[in-house]
Each structure stands twice: as C-alpha cells, then as structure tokens.
Backbone as CSV, one residue per row, in Angstrom:
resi,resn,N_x,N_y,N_z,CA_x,CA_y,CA_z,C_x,C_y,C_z
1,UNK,13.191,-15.667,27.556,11.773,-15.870,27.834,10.970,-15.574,26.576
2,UNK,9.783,-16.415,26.185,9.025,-16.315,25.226,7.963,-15.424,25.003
3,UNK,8.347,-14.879,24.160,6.839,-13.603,24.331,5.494,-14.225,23.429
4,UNK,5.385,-15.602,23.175,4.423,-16.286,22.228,3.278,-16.749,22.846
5,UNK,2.106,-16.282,23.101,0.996,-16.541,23.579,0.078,-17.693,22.912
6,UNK,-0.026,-18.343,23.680,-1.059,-19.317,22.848,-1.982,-18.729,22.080
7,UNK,-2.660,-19.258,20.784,-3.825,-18.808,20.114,-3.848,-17.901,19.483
8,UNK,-2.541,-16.862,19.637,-2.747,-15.974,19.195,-1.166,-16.449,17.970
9,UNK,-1.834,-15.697,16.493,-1.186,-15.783,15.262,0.583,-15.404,14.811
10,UNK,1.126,-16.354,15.049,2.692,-15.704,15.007,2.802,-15.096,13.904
11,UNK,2.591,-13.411,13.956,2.629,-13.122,12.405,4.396,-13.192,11.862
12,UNK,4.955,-12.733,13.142,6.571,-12.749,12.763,7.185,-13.850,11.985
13,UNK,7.124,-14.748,12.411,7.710,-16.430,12.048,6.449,-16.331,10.578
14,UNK,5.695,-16.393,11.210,5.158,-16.015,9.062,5.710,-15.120,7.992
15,UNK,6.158,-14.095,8.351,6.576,-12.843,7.362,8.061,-13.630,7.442
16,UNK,8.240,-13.692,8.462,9.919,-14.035,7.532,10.036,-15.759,7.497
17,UNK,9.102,-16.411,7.379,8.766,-17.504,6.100,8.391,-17.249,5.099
18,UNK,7.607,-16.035,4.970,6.981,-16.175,3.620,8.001,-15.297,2.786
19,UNK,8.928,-14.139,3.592,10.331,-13.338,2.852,11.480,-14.490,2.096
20,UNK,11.431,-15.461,2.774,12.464,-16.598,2.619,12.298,-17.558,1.460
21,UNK,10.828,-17.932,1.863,10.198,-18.250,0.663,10.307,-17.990,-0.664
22,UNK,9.846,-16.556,-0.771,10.226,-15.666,-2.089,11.720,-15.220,-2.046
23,UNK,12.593,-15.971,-1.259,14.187,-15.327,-1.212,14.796,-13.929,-1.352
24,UNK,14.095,-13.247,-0.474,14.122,-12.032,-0.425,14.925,-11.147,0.717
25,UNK,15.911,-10.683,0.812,16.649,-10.312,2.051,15.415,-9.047,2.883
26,UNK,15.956,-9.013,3.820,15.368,-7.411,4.679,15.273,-6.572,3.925
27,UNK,16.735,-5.727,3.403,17.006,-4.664,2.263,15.496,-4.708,1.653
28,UNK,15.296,-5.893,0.516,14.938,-6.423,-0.608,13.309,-5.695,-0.355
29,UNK,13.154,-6.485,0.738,11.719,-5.894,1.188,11.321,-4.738,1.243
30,UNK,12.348,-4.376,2.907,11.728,-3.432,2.589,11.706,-2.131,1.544
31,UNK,12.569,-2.186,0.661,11.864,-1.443,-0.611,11.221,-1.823,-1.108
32,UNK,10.681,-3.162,-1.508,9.449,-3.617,-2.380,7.916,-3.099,-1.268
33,UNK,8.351,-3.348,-0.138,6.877,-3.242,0.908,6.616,-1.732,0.826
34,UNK,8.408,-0.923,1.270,8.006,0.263,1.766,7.769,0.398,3.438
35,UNK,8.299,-0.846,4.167,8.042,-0.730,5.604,9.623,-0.712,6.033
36,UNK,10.594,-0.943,6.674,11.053,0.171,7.065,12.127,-1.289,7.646
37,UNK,13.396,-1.429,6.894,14.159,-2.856,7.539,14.309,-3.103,9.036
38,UNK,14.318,-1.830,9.840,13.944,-2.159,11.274,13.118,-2.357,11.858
39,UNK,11.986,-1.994,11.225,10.522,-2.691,11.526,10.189,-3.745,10.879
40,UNK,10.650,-4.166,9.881,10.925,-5.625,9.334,11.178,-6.226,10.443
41,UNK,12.608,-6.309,10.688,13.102,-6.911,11.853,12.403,-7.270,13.582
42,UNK,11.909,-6.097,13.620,11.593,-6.733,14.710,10.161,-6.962,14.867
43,UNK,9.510,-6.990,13.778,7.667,-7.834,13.521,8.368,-9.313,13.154
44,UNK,9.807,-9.786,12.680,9.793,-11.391,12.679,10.556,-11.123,13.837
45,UNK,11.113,-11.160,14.963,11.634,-11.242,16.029,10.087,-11.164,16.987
46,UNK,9.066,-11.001,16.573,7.602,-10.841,17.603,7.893,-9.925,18.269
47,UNK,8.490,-8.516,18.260,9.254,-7.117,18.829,7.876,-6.461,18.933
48,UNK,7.199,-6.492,17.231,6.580,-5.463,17.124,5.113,-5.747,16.446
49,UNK,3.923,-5.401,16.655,2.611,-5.988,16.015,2.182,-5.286,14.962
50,UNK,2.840,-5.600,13.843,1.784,-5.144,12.290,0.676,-4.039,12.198
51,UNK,0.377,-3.002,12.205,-0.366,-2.523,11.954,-1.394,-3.121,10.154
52,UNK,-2.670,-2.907,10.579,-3.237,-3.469,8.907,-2.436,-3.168,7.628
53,UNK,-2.116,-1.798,7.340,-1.694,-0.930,6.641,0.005,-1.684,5.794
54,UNK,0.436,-2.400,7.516,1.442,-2.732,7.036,1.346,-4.237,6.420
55,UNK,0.877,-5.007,7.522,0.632,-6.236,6.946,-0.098,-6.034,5.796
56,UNK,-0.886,-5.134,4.794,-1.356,-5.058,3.494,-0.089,-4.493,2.443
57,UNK,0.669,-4.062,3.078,1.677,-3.800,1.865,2.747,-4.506,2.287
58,UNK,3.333,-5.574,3.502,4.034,-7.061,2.940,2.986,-8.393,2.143
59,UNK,1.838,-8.137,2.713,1.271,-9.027,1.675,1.537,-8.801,0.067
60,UNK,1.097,-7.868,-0.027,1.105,-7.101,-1.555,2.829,-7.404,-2.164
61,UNK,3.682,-7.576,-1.161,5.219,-8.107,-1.364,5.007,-9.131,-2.138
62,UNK,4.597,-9.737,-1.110,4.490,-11.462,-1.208,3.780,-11.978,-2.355
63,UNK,2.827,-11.321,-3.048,1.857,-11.507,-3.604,1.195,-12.225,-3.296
64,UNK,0.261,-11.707,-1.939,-0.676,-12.980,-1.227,-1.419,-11.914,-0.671
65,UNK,-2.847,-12.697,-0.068,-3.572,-11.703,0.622,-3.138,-11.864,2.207
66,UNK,-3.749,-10.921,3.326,-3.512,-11.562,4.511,-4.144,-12.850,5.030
67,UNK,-5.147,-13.262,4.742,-5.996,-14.489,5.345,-4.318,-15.400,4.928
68,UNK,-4.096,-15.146,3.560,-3.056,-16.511,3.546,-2.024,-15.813,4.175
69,UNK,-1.769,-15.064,4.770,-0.384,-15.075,5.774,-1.245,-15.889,6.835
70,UNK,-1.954,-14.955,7.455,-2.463,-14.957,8.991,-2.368,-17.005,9.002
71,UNK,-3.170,-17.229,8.553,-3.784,-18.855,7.986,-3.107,-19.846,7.501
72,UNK,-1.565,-19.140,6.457,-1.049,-19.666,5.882,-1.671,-20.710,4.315
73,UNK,-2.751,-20.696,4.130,-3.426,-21.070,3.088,-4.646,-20.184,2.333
74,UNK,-4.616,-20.406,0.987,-5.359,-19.350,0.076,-6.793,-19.665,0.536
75,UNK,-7.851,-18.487,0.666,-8.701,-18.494,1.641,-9.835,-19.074,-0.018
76,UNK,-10.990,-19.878,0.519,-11.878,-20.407,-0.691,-12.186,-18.885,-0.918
77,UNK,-12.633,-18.414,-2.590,-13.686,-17.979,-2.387,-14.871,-17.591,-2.332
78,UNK,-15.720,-16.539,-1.730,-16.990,-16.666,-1.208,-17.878,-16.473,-2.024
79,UNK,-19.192,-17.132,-1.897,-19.998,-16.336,-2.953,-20.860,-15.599,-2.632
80,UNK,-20.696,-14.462,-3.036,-21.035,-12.963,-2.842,-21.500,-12.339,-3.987
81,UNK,-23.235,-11.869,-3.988,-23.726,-11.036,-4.837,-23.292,-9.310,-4.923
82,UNK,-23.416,-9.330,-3.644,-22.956,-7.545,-3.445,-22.019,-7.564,-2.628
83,UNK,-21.197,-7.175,-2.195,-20.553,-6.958,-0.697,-20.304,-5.155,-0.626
84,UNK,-21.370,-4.294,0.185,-20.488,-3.478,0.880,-19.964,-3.393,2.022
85,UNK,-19.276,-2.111,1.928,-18.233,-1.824,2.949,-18.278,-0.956,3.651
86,UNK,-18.968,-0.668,5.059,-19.563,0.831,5.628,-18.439,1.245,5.579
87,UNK,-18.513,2.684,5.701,-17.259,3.982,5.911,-16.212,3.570,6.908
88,UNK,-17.085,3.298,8.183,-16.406,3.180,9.246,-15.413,1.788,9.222
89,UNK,-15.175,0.523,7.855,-14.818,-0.041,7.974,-13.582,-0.274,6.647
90,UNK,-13.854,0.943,6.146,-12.614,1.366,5.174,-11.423,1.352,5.792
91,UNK,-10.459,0.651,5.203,-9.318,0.883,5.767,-8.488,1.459,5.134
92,UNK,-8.014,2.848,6.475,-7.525,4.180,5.972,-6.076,4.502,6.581
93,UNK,-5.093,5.241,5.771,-3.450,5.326,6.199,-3.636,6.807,6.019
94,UNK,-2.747,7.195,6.657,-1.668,8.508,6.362,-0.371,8.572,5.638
95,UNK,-0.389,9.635,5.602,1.310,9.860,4.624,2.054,10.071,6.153
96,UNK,3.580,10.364,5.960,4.009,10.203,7.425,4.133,11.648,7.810
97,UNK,3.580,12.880,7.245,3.453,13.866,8.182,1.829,14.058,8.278
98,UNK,1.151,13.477,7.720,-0.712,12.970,7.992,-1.198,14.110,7.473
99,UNK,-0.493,15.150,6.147,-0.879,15.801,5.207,-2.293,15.197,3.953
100,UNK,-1.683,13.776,3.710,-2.796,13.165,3.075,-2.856,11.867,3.471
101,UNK,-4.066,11.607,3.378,-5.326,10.743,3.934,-5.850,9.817,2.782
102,UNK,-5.073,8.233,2.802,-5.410,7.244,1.817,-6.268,6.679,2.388
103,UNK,-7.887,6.223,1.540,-8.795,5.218,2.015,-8.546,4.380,1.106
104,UNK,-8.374,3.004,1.621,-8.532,1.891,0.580,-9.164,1.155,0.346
105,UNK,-9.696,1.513,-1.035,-11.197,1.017,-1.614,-10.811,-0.176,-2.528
106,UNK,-9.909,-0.721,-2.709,-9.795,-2.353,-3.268,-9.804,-3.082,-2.410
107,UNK,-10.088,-4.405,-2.933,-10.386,-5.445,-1.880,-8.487,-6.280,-1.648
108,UNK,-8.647,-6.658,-0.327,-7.280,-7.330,-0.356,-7.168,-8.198,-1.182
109,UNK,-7.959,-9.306,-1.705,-7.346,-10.192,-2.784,-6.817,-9.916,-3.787
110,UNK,-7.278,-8.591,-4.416,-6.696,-7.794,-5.493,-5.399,-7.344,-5.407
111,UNK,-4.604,-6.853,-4.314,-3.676,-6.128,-3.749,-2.176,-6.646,-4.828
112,UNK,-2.543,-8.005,-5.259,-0.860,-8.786,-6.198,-0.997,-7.783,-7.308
113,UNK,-1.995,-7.638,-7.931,-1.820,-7.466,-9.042,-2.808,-5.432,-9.495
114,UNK,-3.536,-5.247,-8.631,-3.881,-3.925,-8.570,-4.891,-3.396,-7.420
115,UNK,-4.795,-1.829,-7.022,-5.088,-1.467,-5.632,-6.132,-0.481,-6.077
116,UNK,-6.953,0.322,-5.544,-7.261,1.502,-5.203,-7.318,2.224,-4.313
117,UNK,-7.235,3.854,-4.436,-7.420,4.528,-3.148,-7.946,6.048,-3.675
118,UNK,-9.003,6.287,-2.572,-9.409,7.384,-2.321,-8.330,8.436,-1.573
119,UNK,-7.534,9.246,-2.055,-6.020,10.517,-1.773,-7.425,11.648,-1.301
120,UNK,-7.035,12.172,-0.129,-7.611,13.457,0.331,-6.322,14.309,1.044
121,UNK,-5.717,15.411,0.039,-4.591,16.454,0.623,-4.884,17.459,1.411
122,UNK,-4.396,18.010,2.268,-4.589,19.170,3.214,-3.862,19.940,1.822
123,UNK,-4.012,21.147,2.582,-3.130,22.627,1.477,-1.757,22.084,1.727
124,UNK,-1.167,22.382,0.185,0.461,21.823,0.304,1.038,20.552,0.853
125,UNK,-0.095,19.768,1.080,-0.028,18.175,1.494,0.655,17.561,0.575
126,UNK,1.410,16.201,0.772,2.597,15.375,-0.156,2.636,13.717,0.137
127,UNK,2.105,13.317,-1.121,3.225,12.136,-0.873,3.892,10.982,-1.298
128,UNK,4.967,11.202,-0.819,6.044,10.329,-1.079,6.429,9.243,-1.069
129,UNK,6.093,8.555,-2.042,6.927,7.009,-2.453,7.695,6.631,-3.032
130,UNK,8.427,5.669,-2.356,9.602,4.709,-2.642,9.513,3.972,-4.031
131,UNK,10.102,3.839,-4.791,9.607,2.275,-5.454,8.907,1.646,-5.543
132,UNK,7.782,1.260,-6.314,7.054,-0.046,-6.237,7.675,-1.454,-7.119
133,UNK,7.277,-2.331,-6.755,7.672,-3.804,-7.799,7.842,-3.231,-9.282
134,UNK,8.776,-3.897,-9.878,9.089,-3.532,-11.284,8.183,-3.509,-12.431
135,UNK,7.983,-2.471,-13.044,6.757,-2.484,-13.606,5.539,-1.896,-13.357
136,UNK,5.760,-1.099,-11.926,3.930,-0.850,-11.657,3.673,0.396,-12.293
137,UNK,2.821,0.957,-12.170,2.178,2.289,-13.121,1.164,2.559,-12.211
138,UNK,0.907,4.207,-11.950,0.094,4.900,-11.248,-0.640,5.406,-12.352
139,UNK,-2.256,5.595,-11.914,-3.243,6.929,-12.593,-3.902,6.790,-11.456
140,UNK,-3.670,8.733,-11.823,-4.237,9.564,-11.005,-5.055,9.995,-11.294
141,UNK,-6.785,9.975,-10.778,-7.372,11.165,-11.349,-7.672,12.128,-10.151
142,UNK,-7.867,13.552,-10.897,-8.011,14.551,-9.681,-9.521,14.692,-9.699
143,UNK,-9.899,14.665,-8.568,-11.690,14.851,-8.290,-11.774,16.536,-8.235
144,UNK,-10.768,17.027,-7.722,-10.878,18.102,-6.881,-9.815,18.765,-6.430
145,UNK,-9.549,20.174,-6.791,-7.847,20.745,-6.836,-7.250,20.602,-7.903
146,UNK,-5.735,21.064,-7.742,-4.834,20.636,-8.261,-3.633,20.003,-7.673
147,UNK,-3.170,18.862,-8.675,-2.370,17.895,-8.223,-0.789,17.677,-8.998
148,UNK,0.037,17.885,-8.809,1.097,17.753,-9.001,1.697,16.621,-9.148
149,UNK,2.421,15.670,-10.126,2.839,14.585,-10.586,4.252,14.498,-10.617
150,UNK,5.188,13.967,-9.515,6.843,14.048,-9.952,7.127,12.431,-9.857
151,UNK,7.444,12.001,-11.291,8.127,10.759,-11.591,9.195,10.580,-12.682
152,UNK,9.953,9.871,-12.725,10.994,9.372,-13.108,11.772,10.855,-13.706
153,UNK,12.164,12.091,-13.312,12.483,12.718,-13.324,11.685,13.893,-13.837
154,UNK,10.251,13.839,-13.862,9.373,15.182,-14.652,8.246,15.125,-13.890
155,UNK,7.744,16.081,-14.179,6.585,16.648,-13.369,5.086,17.059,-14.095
156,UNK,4.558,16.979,-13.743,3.292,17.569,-14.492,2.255,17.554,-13.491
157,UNK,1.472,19.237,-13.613,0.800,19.473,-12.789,-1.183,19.178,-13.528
158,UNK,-2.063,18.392,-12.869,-3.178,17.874,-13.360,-4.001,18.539,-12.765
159,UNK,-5.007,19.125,-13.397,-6.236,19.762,-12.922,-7.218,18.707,-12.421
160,UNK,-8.727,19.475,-11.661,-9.785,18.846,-11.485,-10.178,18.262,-13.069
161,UNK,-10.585,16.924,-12.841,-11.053,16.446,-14.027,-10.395,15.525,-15.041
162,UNK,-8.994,15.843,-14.395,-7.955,15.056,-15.511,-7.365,14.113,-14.905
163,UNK,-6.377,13.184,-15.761,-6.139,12.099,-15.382,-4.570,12.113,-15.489
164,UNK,-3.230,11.470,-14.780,-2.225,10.803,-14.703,-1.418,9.837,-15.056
165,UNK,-0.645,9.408,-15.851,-0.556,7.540,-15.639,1.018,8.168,-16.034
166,UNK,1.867,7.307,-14.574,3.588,7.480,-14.916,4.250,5.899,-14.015
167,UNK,4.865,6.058,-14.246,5.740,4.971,-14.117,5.863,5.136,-12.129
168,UNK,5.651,3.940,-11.325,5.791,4.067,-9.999,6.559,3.141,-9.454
169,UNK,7.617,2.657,-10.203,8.585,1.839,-10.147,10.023,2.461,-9.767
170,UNK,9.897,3.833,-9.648,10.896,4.797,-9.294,10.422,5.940,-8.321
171,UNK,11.378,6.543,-7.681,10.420,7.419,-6.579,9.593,8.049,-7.215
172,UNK,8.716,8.672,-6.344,7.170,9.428,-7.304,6.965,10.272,-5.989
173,UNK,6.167,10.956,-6.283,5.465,11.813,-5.837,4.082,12.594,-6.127
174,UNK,3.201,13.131,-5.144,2.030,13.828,-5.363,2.264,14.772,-4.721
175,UNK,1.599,16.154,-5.267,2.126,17.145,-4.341,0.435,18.068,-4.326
176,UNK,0.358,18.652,-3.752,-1.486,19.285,-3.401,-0.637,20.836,-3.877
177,UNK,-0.504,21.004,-5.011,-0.131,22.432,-5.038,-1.627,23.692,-5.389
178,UNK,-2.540,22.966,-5.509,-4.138,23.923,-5.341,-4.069,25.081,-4.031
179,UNK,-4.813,25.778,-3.797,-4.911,26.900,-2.556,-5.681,26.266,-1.677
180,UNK,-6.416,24.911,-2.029,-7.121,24.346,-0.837,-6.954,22.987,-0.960
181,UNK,-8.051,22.232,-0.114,-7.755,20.772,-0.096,-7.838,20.483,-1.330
182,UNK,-7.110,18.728,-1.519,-7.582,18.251,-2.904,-8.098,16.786,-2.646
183,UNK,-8.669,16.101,-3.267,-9.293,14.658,-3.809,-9.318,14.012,-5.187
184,UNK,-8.298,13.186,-5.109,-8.442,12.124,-6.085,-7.867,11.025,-5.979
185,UNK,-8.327,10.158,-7.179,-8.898,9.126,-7.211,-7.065,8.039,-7.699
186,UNK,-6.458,7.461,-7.136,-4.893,6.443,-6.985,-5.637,4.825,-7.690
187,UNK,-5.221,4.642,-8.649,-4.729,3.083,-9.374,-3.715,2.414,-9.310
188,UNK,-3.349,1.681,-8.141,-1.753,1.286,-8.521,-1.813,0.224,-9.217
189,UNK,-1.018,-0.021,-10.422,-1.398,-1.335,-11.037,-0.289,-2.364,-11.490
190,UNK,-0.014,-3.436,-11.033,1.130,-3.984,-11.215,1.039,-4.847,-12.735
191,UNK,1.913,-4.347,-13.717,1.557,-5.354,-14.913,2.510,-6.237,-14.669
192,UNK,3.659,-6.224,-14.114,3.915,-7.594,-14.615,3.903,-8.940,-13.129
193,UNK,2.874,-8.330,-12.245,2.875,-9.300,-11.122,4.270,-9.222,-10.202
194,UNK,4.473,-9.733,-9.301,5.370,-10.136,-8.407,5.898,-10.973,-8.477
C-alpha cells in the first residue's frame, strides 16, 4: 500500500534522485550530509519526513538549495532591496545532547559554497562534527566565554574576542570550556565547492 498523498512533495524519490545523480552511495552521504544512513534510508523509502535542519544539510550535499529539491528546478532570483528575518523565523538546531544551540543566519542559496551560524553553549556544552566536503574550513569567533578548538589532531583554546580558522574536513570539535555560557560567531566555508 502507498503511503503517497496527492499534492503533497515526494521529498524521498527526490533525495535519492538527486544522491544518484551526483553518484553518491548512502555511506557517501551520509558523511558528507552528516544525517545518519538509516535515516537516509528511510526519508527515500517516504518512512520518514525531513526535518528543515536536515533537508538543509542534504541540500548543502547536493550543492543545491531546497526550493530546487522540493521543485526540482533552480528557483529565479528575487529582487530584493533588504530582506529581514524576524527571530522567530531563524532557523535553529541543536547539538544531539541540546548543550549548544545553532541559529542559522545564512541564507539557503548560499549553503554550496558558505554558511553562518550564531553557536550559544550551556557550561561544558560540545559540539561534534563529522567531516565536512573536502576542503571546508571553519572560523570561529568567540563573542563571549571561552571556546575550545579540537581539529585535525590539536587543540587550541580561544578567548572572548578572538578568532579560529582550522581545517573541518576532519572530525572537529567545539568545546564551552568557560565557567559559564558561551557565544560565538561559526563560518563554514567550502573552498573548493562540491
């Protein structure tokens, strides 16, 4: 029996067209996405419904925004003098024990080639990433606290005020080692594209 509702967007049968496309196995993904090969699996089986968060980091796979998944074609674009973005319409993740609190302040079209995010740590808050696409590079700046830097085997701990830049093409890490919360400011930047 079909679980496919009219009208509504097969995102499954899209993600694993657009994985196939770029000839990319499950594995492949999910380390480039960071979502999880069994949840791969069953968002193209229509198992499971995408959260934003996720569908923004298989797009960011793909090197596409979502309008061109959802749509399947690159969206025109608009012409826009200002565009903001109320608070309430930031779109915001957790780390997976919800120690720190990513808002993401780049726009999705940007997402192929570079991101931003507003990092807010609880005390001793962490977090942990996988791999990004070959080539990417993090800077960090700390607004507030201190922040801890572990990549490609070294560490360095950054005060309020200072800045980061290491390689995020290998596991990494942030760690909130301050006595209270911390805030700063995430660049992920892909130089050599997808």
């Amino acid at each position: 029996m079909s679980t496919k509702r009219k009208g509504v967007p097969q995102i499954g049968d899209k993600v694993r067209d657009a994985r196939k496309e770029k000839k990319l196995t499950l594995d492949q993904l999910a380390k480039l996405s960071g979502v999880s090969k069994s949840m791969l699996s069953q968002i193209e089986r229509g198992q499971a419904n995408p959260t934003f968060a996720t569908l923004w980091s298989l797009t960011q796979s793909f090197g596409m925004d979502i309008y061109e998944l959802l749509e399947g074609a690159p969206r025109e674009p608009e012409v826009v003098k200002i565009e903001a973005v109320p608070a309430n319409l930031t779109p915001t993740m957790s780390s997976p024990d919800g120690s720190c609190v990513m808002r993401i302040l780049s726009p999705v079209e940007n997402a192929a080639l570079c991101e931003w995010y507003e990092l807010s740590f609880e005390a001793a808050g962490a977090l942990r990433s996988a791999p990004h696409a070959e080539g990417t590079r993090e800077h960090l700046t700390v607004l507030s606290g201190r922040i801890e830097v572990e990549s490609a085997g070294d560490s360095e701990t950054v005060e309020a005020g200072g800045t980061a830049r290491y390689p995020a093409d290998c596991d990494h890490a942030l760690i909130n080692v301050g006595e209270g919360n911390a805030v700063a400011l995430l660049v992920v930047e892909r130089l050599q594209g997808l």
